[in-house]
Backbone as a printed PyTorch tensor [residue, N CA C, xyz], in Angstrom:
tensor([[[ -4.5620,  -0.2970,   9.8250],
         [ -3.1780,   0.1320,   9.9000],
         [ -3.1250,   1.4260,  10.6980]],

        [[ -2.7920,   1.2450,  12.1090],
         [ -2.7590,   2.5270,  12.7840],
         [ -1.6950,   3.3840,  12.4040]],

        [[ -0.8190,   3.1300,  12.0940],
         [ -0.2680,   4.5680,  11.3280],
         [ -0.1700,   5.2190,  10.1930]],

        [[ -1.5730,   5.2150,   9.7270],
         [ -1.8630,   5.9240,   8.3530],
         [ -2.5570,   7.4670,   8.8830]],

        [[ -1.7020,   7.9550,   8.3430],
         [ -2.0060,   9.6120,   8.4080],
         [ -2.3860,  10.3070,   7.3200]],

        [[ -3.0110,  11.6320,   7.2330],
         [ -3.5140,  12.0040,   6.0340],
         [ -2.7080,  12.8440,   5.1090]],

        [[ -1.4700,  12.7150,   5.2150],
         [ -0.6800,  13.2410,   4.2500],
         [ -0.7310,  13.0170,   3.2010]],

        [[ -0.8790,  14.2900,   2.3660],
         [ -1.4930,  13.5600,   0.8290],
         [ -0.5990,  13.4360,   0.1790]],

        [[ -1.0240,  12.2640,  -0.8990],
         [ -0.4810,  12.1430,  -1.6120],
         [ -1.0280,  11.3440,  -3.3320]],

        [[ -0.5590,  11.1370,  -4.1010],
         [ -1.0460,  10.9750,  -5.5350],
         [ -1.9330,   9.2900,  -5.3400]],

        [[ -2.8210,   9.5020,  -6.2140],
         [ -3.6540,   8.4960,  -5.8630],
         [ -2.8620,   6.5820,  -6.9580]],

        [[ -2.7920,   5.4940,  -6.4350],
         [ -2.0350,   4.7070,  -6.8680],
         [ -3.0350,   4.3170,  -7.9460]],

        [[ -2.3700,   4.2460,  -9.3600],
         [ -2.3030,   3.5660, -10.6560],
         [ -2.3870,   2.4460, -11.1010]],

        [[ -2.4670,   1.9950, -12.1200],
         [ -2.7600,   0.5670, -13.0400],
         [ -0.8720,   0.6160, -13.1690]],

        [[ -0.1070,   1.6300, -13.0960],
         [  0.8680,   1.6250, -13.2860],
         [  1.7810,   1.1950, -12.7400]],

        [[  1.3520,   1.2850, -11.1790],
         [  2.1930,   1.3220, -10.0150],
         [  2.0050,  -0.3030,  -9.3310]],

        [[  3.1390,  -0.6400,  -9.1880],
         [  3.3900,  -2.1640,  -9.1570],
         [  4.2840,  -2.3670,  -7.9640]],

        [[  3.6470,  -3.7530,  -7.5180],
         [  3.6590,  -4.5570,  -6.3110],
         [  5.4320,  -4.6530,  -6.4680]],

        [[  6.5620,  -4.3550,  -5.1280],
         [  7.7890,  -4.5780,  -5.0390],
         [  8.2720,  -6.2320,  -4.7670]],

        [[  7.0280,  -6.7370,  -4.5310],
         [  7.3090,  -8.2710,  -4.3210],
         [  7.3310,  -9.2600,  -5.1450]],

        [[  5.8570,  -8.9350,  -5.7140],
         [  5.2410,  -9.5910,  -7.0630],
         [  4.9110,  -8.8230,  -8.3570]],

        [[  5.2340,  -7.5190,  -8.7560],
         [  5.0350,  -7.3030,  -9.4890],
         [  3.3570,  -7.1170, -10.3800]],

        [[  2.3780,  -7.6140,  -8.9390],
         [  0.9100,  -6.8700,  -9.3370],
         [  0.5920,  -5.9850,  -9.1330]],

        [[ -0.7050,  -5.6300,  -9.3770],
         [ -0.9430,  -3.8950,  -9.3270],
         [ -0.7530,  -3.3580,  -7.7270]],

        [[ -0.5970,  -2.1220,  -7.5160],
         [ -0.2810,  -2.0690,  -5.9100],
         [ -1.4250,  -0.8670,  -5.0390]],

        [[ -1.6100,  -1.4760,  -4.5300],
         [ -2.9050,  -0.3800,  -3.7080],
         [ -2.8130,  -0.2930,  -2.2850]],

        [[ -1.2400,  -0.2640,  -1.9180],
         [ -0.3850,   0.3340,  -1.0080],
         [  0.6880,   1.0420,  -0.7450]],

        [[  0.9910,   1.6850,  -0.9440],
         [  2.3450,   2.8610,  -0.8250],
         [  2.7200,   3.2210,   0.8450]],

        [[  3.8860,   2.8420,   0.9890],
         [  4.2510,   2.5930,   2.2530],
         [  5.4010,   3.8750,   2.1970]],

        [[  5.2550,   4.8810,   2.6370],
         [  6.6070,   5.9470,   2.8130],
         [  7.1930,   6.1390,   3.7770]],

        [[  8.2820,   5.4760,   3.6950],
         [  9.5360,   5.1170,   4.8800],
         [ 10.6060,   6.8620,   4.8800]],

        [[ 11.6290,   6.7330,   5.9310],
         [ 12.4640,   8.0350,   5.8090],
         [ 13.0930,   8.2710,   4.6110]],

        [[ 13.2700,   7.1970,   4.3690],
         [ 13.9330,   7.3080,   2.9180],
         [ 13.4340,   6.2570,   1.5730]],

        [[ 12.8100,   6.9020,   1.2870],
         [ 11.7060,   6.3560,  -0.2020],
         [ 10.5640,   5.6340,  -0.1280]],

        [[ 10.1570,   4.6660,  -0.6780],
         [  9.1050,   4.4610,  -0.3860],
         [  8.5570,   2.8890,  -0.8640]],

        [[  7.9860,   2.0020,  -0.5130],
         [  7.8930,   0.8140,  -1.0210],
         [  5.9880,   0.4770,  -1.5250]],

        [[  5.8820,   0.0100,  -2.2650],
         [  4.3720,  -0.3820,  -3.3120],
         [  4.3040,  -1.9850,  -2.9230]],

        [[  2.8180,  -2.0970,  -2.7820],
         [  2.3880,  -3.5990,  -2.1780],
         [  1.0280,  -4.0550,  -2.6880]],

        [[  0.5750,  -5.1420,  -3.4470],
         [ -0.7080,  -5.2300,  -3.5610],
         [ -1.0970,  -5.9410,  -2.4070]],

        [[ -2.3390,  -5.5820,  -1.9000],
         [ -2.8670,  -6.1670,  -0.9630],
         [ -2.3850,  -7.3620,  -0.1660]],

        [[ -2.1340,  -8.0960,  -0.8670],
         [ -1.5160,  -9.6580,  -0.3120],
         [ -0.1910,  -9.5900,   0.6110]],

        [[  0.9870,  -8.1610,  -0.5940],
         [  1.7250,  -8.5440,   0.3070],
         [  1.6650,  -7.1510,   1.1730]],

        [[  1.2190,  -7.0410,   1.3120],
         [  0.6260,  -5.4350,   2.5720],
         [  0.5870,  -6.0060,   3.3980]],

        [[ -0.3330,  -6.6290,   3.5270],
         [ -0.7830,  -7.5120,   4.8830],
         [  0.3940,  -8.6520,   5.1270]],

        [[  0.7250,  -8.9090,   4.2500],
         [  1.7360, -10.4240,   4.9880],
         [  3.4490,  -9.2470,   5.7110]],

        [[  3.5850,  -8.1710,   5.0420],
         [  4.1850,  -7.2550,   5.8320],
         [  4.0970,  -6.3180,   6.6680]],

        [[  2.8240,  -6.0010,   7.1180],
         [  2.3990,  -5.3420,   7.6530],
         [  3.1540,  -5.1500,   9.4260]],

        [[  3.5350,  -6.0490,   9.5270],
         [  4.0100,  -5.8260,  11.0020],
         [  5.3880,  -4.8460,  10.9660]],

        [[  6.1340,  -5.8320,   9.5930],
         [  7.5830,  -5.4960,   9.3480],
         [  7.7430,  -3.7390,   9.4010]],

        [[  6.7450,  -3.0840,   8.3960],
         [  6.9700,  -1.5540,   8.0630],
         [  5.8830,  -0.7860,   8.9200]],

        [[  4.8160,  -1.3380,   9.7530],
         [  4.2860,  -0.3080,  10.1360],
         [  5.1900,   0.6200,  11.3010]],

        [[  5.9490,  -0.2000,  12.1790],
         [  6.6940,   0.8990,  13.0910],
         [  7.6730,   1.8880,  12.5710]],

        [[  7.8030,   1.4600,  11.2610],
         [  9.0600,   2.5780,  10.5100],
         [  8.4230,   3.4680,   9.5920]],

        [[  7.3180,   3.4610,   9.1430],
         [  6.8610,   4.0290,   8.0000],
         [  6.8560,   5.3480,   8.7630]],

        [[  6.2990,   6.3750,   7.5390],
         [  6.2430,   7.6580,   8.2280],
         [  4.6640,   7.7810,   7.6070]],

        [[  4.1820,   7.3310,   6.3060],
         [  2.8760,   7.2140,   5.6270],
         [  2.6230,   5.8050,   5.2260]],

        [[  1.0120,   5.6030,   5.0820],
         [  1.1240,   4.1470,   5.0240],
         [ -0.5180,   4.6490,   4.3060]],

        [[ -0.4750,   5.0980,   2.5550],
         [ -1.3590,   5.1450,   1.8130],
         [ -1.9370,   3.2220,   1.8670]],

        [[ -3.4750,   3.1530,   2.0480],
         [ -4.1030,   2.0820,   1.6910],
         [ -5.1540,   1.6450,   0.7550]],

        [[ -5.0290,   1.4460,  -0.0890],
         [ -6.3230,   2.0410,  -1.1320],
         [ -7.0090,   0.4170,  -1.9260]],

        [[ -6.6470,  -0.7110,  -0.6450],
         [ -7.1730,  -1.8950,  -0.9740],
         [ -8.3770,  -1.5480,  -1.4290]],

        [[ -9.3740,  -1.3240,  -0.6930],
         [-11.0700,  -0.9050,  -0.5960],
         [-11.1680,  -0.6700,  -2.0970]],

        [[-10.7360,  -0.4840,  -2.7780],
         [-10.9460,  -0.3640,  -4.2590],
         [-10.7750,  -1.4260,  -4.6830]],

        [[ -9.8430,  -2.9650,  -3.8770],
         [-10.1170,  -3.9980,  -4.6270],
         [-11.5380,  -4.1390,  -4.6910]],

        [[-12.4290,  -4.2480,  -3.6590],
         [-14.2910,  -4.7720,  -3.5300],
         [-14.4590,  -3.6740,  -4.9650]],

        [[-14.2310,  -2.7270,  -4.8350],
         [-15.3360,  -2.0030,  -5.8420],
         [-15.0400,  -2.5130,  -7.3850]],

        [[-13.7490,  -2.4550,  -7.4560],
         [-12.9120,  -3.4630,  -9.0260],
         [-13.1750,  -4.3960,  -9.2360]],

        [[-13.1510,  -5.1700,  -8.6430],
         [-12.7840,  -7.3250,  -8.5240],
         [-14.1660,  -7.9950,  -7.8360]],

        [[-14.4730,  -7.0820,  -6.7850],
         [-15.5890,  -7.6820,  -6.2180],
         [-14.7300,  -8.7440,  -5.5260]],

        [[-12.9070,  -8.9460,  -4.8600],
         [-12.8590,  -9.1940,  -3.8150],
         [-13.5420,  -9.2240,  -2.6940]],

        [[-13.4410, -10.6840,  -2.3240],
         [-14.0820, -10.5800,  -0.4750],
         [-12.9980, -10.6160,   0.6640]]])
């Protein structure tokens, strides 16, 4: 995702839930105005839609392999 910048921000939760599906989310997408949560699946199946608008684009899939042992 080329427009992920290092603006920090809080690391995503067991709490923090997918806007599509409602699974866990290990994407935080921060647009001009608020911000949208994605688990992996639907990150990528949107990925085209929000990367030219986002302003941050937290990705913290890579923790699926270390959790799930996703491939």
């Amino acid at each position: 995702m080329s427009t992920t910048t290092t603006e920090p921000t809080q690391p995503l939760t067991a709490a923090d839930r997918c806007d599509r599906c409602g699974a866990q989310a290990y994407v935080r997408v921060v647009l001009p105005v608020g911000e949208l949560l994605f688990c992996g699946h639907h990150a990528r199946a949107h990925a085209d839609a929000y990367q030219g608008v986002a302003v941050h684009i937290q990705d913290e899939t890579d923790r699926l392999h270390a959790e799930h042992g996703a491939g």
